[in-house]
N, C-alpha and C positions, 0 to 999 in steps of 0.2 A: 512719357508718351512713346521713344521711342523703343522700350523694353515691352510694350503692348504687341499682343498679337492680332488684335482687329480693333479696328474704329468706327463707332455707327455715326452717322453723322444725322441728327433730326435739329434744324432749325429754318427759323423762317426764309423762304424762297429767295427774297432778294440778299440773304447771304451766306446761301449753298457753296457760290465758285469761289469768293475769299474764305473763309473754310477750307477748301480743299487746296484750295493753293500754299492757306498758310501752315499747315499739317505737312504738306509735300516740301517744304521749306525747310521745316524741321528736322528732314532726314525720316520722316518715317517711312518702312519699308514692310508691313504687314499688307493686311489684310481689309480695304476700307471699304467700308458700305455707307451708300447715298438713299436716305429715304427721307430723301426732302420732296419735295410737290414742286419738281420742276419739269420742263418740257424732256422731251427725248435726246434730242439736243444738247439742252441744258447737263442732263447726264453725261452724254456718250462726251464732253468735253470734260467732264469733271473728270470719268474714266482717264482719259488722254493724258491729265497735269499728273495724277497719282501713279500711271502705267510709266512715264518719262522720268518718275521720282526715283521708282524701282518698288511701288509698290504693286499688291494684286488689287482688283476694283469689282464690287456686288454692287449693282444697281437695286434701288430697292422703291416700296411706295407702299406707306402705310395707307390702309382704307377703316375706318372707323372709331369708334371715341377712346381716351385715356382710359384703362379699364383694368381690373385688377382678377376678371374674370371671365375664365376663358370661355370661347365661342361669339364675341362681340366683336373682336380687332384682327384685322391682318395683316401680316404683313410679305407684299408679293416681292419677290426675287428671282432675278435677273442674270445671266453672266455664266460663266463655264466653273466660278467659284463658288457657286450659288446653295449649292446641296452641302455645303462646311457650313455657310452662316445659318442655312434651317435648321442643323443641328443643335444650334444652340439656341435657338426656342423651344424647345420640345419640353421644356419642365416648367415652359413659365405660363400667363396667361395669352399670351399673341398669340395667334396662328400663324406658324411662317408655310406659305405656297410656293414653291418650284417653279416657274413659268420655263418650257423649255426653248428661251428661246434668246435671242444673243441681247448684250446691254444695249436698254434702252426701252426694251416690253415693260418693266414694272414700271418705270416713270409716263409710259404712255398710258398704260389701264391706268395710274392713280387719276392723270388729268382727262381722261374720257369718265370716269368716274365723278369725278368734281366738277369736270365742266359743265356739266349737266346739276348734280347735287343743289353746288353754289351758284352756279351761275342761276339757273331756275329760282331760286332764293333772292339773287339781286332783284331779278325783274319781276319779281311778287312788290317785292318795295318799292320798287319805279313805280308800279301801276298803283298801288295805294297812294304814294304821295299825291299822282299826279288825279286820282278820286277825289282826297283832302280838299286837296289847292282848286279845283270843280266845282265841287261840294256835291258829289255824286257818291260819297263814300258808304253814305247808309243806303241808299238804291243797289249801289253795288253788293254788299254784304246781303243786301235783301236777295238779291240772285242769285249770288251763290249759294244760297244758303235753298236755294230750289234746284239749282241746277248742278252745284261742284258744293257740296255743303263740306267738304275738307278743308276748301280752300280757305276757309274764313281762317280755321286754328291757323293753317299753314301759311298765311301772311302775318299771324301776331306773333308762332316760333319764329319767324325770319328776322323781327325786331328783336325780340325778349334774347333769342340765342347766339344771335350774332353781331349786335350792334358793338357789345365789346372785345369783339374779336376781331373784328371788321380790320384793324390795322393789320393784322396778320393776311389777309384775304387780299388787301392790295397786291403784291407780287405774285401770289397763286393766281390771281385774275390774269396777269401779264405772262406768266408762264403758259397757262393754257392759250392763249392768244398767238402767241409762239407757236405752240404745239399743232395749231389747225393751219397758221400761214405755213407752217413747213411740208403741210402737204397739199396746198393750195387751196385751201380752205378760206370764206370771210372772217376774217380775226375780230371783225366789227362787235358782235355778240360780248365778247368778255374783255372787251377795251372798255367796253359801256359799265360792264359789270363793275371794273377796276374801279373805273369814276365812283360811282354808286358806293363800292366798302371804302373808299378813301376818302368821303363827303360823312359815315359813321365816324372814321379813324377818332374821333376826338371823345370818344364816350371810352378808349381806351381801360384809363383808371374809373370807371364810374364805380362807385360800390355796388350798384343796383341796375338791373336791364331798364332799361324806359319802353313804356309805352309807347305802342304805334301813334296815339297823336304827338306827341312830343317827338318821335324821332323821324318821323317824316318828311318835317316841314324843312331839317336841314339837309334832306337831299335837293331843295330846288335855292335854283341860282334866280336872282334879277333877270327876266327878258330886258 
């Protein structure tokens, strides 16, 4: 590691800043890029442990899926080191994007981005469960299907695609929650969310996405 000239660092949100601690630990003294889904924050601190290391610091925020073909993924960057690390995406399938503007913009677009994306996706499952548990779920689909006729697919992708990812989306919920208190913003919105992906958390290892009846019912708790 410490013969590397740059370190990307993509893992899940609640362990972006031990990552980066333990890298600056090591003596590494490159060039390290954060394109984890954490708040602004969350970044411009990570920046701080690797800049006191003696390393240089790209903030980063990837926006869309694993992809092996270009024009689908990006990934935005951050920081006055920012046009070295685009360089070296240029032959692969990612798009890397220049943001001009100091660390902390690409981890902000990823979570104005996701907060909205995911977060809209939780509260599609809150209101289904809470149709199920009613028993309003087929009147409800009956209306949408007159008035938002998307929304029907778009609450069975929010099961079918996310329920085993759902453990990864806990700390992303928390991050963005972060990111809107920091500018005095209701953090309420994607507290709720967190709740919501960390009540799927357990379909983790499923082999198979479950169906909106079946994954529903374990978003509600005992009144």
């Amino acid at each position: 590691m410490r013969a590397s000239r740059v370190i990307l660092s993509v893992v899940p949100p609640h362990g972006a800043v031990a990552l980066a601690r333990a890298v600056a630990a090591l003596g590494f003294r490159g060039l390290y890029v954060d394109a984890n889904a954490v708040a602004p924050d969350t970044a411009r601190e990570i920046g701080r442990v690797m800049e006191a290391a003696g390393a240089r610091f790209v903030d980063g925020g990837i926006i869309g899926p694993a992809t092996r073909t270009r024009g689908t993924t990006r990934i935005y960057l951050a920081g006055p080191a920012a046009p070295e690390i685009a360089l070296l995406f240029g032959a692969g399938p990612i798009d890397a994007i220049v943001l001009d503007a100091p660390n902390g913009a690409a981890s902000a677009l990823k979570m104005a981005f996701a907060g909205w994306n995911k977060g809209s996706q939780a509260l599609l499952a809150a209101i289904r469960a809470f149709a199920l548990a009613e028993g309003v779920d087929a009147a409800l689909l009956a209306e949408w299907k007159i008035s938002m006729p998307d929304t029907i697919a778009r609450s069975e992708r929010t099961f079918r695609d996310n329920a085993r990812k759902a453990w990864r989306f806990v700390g992303e919920m928390e991050e963005i929650a972060r990111s809107l208190a920091g500018v005095g913003l209701p953090a309420g919105f994607h507290e709720a969310a967190r709740e919501i992906y960390e009540r799927l958390a357990d379909y983790k290892d499923a082999t198979k996405p479950p169906p909106v009846e079946e994954a529903a019912p374990k978003l509600l708790r005992p009144r």
